[in-house]
N, C-alpha and C positions, 0 to 999 in steps of 0.2 A: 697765567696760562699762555703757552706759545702755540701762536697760529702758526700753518705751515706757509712756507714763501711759496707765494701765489706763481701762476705762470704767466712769465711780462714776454710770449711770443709776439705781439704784437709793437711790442715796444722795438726802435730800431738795436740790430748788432753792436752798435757803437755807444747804447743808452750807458749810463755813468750805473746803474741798476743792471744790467746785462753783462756786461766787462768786470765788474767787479770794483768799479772804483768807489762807490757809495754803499753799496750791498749791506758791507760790513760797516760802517759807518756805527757810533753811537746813537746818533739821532735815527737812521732806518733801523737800525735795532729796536730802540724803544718803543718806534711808532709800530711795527710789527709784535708787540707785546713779550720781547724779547728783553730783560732787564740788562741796560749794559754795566762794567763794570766801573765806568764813569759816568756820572748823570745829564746827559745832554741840557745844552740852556743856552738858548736864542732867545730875542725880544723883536715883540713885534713895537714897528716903526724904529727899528734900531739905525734904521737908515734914514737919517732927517736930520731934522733943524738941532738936535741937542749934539752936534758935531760940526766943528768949525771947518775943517774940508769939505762936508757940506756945504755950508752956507757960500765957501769959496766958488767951487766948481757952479752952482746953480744965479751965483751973481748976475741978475738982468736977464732970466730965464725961465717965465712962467711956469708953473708947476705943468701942466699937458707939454708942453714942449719938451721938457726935463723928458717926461715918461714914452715919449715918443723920437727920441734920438736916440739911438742902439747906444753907443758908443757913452752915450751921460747918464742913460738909467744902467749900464753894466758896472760902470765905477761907484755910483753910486751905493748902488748893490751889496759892492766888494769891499767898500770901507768900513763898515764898522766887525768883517774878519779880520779885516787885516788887524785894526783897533786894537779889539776886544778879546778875540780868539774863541767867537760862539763857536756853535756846531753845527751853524746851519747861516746861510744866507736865505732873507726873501725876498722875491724880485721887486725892483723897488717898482712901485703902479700905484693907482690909485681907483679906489671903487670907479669913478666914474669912464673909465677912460674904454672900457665898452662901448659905451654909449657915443663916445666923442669917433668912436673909428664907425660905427654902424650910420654915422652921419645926425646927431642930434645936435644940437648948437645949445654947449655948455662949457662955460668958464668956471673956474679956482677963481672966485673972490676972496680979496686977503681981508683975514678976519669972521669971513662969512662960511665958503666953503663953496662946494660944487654950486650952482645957479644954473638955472635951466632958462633959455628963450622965455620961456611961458610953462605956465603949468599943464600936464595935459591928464584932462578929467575927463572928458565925452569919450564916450564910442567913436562919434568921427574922428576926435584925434588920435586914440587908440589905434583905428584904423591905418591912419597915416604913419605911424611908427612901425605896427606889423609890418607892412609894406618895405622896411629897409634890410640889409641883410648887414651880416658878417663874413666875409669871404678872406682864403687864404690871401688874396694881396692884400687886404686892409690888416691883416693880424702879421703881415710880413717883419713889420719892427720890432714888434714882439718876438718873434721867433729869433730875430738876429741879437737881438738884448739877450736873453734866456743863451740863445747857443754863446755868445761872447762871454756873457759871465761864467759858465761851466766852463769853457773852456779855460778860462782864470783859477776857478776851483782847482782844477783836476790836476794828482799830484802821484797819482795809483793810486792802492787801493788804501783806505782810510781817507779819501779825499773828501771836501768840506761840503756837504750837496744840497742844493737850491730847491728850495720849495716854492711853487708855482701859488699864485695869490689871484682871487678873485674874490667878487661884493657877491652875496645872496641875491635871491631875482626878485628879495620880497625886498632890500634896501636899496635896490637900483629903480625899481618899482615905487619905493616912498620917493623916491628925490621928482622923480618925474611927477607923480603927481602932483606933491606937494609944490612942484617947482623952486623949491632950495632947502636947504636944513632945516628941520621943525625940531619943535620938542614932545610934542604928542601925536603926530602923525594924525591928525584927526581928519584931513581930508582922506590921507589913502586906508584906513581903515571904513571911514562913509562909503570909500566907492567899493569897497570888496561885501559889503551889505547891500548899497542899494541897487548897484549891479552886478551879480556874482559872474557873468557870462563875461562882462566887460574884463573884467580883473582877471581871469583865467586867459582870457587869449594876451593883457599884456602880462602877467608874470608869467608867461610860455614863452612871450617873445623873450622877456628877462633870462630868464632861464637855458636858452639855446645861445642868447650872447655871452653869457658866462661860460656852459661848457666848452664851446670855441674856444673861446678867451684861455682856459685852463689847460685844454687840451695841446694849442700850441707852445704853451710852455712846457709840457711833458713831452713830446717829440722833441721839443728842441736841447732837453735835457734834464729838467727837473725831476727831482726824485722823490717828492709827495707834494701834495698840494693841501691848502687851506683857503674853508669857506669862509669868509667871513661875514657877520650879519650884525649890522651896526644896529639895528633900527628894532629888530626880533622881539627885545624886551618890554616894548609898549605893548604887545599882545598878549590875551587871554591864553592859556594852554590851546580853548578848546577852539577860538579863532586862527592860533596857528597851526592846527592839526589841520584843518578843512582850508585853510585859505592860503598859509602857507610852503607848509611841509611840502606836498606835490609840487609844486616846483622847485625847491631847494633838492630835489631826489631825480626830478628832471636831470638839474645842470650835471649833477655830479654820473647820472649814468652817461653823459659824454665821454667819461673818461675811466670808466668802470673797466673796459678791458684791457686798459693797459698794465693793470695792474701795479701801480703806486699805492702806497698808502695816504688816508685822507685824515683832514684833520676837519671839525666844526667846530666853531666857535661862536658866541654872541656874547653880545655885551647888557647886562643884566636877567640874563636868561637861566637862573637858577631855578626856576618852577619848569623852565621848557627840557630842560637835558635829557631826561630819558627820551621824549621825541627827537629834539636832536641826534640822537645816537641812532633812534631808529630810522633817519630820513638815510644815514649809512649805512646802514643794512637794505634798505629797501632799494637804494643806489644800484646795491652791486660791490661793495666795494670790500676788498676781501681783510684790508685792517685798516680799522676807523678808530679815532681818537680823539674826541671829544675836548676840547676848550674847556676851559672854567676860570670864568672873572672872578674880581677881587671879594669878591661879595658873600661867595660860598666855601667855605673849607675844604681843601681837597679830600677828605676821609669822607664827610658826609655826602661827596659829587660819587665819590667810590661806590658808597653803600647804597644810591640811589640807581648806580647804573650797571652794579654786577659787577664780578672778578673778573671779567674779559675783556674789558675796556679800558685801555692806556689813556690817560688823562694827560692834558698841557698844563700851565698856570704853575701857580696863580697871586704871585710877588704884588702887592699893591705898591703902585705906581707913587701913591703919595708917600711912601716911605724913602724914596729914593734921594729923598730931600733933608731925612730925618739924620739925626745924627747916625753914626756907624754902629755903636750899638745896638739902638734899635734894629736898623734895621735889617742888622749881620743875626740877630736873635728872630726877627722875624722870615728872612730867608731859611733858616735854620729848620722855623718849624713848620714853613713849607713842605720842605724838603721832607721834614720826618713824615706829615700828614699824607704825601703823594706815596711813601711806604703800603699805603695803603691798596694803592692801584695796581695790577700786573708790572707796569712800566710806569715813567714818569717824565715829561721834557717839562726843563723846567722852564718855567715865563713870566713875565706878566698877565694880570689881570685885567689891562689895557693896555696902553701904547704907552712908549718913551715920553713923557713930558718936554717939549722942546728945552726949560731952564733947564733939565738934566745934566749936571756937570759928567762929562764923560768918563773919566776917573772913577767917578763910585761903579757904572756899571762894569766895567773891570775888573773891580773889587769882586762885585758880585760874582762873576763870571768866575773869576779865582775861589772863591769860596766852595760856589757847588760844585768844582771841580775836584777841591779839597774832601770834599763831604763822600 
């Protein structure tokens, strides 16, 4: 089914969506539940370590600093189009970097991951956090990254168009509490039970630095955006209905009238999807399309979430390692399973594995091209 193209008045004259230069694009096609005649296919983290101009360009250059120099996250960005020849770049960021512009003191530990000061669990710390903001001069670099890399894109019309990238307010919400990577989340699921009050004013805060965050990537030119929610799949359905959804539906009506389309994704969240779909709808957001990890098959993500919803996914990552057969047979039956959906961009079911030799995903990218 094809929704109708929403009205992006609010979006600027010059938006890559307004002119015409993404409009038609394959990937805004598909995300608009319009099936194109070639099947779009980006990967998320296409931009990173499994590319040795990567690892060039970032030599002696902390991952926030990377994401915070206009000029090194637009290249970034741009290299694996230039590469590969996806259909989509995404801006290269990182969940936490929210949080590093609103003023939290958190580092990219190698090996580890985001690390916070301290964990913050009380009310009073809570407190202390509401209290910081997000404002257009702190999202400035972002906005000049986002407008340099479209700027790079844009070629007229069929030009390559940027999707604007932000973390969920319920996995920026776990880092904090937790104060670094878990594997169960057991603290920040404790504090959304034993203080339900507390946990709604910080995944509110969470949730208004995300829409910020996403928003001035759509002014400054991107042509849909994606939630991302690392952390989602540690929760119960009926935990993330009450405890998360409502802010995950906060961030995204930030950006509800400009009229982009959106994308949700988590990672192990195949009992959560139909909620996921609905925290889009309840957004505001006029075409929503749903994620799906390695875990769930795209036919049965289909038959769970109705004929109106365009699906991503969902290429498992560890195949990318397997020999060509494999896993040219396995892309293969992705690609027929997403048959199933109005539309289909094709992806992963998680991120680039940094060993990724860059060649296969080429291949890849040749293939569903072919398909």
């Amino acid at each position: 089914m094809t929704s109708p193209t929403p009205s992006v008045s609010n979006l600027p004259s010059t938006h890559p969506l307004v002119d015409g230069r993404t409009s038609t694009s394959p990937l805004v096609r598909a995300l608009r539940g319009d099936r194109p005649e070639r099947t779009p296919v980006w990967f998320m983290r296409q931009a990173g370590r499994s590319l040795p101009e990567y690892r060039e360009v970032r030599q002696g250059i902390g991952m926030l600093e990377s994401c915070l120099r206009p000029d090194l996250a637009a290249e970034i960005t741009l290299q694996p189009v230039r590469r590969h020849g996806v259909d989509a770049a995404i801006f290269f960021s990182d969940i936490v970097v929210p949080l590093k512009l609103a003023g939290v003191d958190v580092e990219i530990a190698s090996g580890v991951g985001p690390v916070m000061d301290r964990p913050y669990r009380t009310a009073a710390d809570i407190d202390e956090l509401v209290s910081r903001d997000l404002d257009e001069t702190a999202l400035a670099p972002i906005s000049e990254a986002a407008a340099r890399t479209v700027a790079e894109l844009s070629d007229g019309p069929g030009s390559t168009p940027l999707i604007g990238f932000g973390g969920a307010p319920f996995t920026l919400a776990a880092y904090l509490v937790e104060g670094r990577p878990s594997r169960d989340h057991l603290a920040a699921r404790t504090l959304m039970h034993a203080d339900p009050e507390t946990w709604q004013r910080l995944t509110t805060w969470t949730a208004d630095l995300t829409g910020r965050f996403l928003r001035a990537q759509i002014l400054a030119g991107a042509s849909a955006v994606q939630l991302f929610d690392s952390w989602a799949g540690s929760l119960s359905l009926a935990d993330y209905v009450a405890h998360v959804a409502p802010s995950s539906t906060r961030a995204l009506r930030h950006v509800a009238d400009l009229g982009v389309p959106g994308i949700h994704f988590g990672t192990a969240t195949g009992h959560l999807l139909p909620a996921m779909r609905d925290v889009l709808v309840a957004a505001g957001l006029t075409h929503r399309t749903v994620g799906v990890d390695y875990r769930t098959p795209l036919d049965e993500a289909a038959g769970r979430l109705g004929d109106d919803v365009p699906l991503q996914g969902n290429i498992d990552p560890a195949l990318l390692g397997a020999p060509w057969p494999a896993l040219e047979a396995h892309v293969r039956d992705v690609v027929d399973r997403g048959r199933a959906a109005p539309a289909h961009v094709v992806n992963l079911g998680h991120g680039v594995p940094p060993t990724t030799d860059p060649t296969v995903l080429t291949r890849v990218v040749e293939l569903v091209h072919s398909l």
